[in-house]
N, C-alpha and C positions, 0 to 999 in steps of 0.2 A: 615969844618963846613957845609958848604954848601952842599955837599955830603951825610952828616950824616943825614940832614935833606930830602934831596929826598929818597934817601934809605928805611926813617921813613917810608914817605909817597906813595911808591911807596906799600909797605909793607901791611900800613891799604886801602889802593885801593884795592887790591888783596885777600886781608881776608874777607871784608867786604858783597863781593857779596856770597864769600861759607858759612857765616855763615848767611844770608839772605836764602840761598839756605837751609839748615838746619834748618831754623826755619820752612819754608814753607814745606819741606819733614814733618817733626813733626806735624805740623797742620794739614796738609792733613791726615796723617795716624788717627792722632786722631779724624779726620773728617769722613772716614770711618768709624769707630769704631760707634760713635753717629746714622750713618745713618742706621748701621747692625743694632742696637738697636732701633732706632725708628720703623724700619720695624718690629722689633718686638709685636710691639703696635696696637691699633689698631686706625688709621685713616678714615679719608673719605677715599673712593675711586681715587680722584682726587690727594690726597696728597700723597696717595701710589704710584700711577703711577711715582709721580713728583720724589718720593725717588729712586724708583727700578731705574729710567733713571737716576736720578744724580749718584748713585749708580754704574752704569754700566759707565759711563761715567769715573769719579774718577778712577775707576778701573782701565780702558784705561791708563788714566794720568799715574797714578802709573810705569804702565808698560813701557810706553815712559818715565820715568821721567822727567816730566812736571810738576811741583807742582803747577806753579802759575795756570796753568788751570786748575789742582785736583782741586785748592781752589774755582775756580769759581762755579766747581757742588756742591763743600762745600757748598759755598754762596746761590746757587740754591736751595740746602736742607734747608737749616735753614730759607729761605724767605715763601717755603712752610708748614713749619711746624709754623711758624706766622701766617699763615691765619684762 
């Protein structure tokens, strides 16, 4: 019984960070996407600069797969597109 129960749990430990990992890959990418798109708009000056670097950054991420830091230039874009 005892067994059965660490097994479980040994189980949802081990799933839980790749489908964390999975969501943040998904967000990121969708996060690019938005930021391709917004660049397609037109902004201030100051906002475009902020997209093209988050942009180019995210990019980076992508390639290191690094999602939670993609998310951050995510997060970087979406605070400048608030302003």
């Amino acid at each position: 019984m005892l067994r059965s129960v660490l097994l479980v749990a040994l189980a949802a430990v081990m799933i839980t960070p790749t489908a964390v990992l999975a969501d943040s890959k998904s967000d990121c990418q969708k996060g690019l996407e938005m930021i391709k798109a917004e660049l397609r708009k037109k902004h201030p000056a100051p906002v475009m600069a902020t997209l093209r670097k988050a942009l180019s950054g995210a990019e980076n991420e992508v390639r290191e797969e690094d999602w939670p830091e993609c998310m951050d230039y995510i997060k970087t874009a979406r605070a400048a597109l608030k302003q």
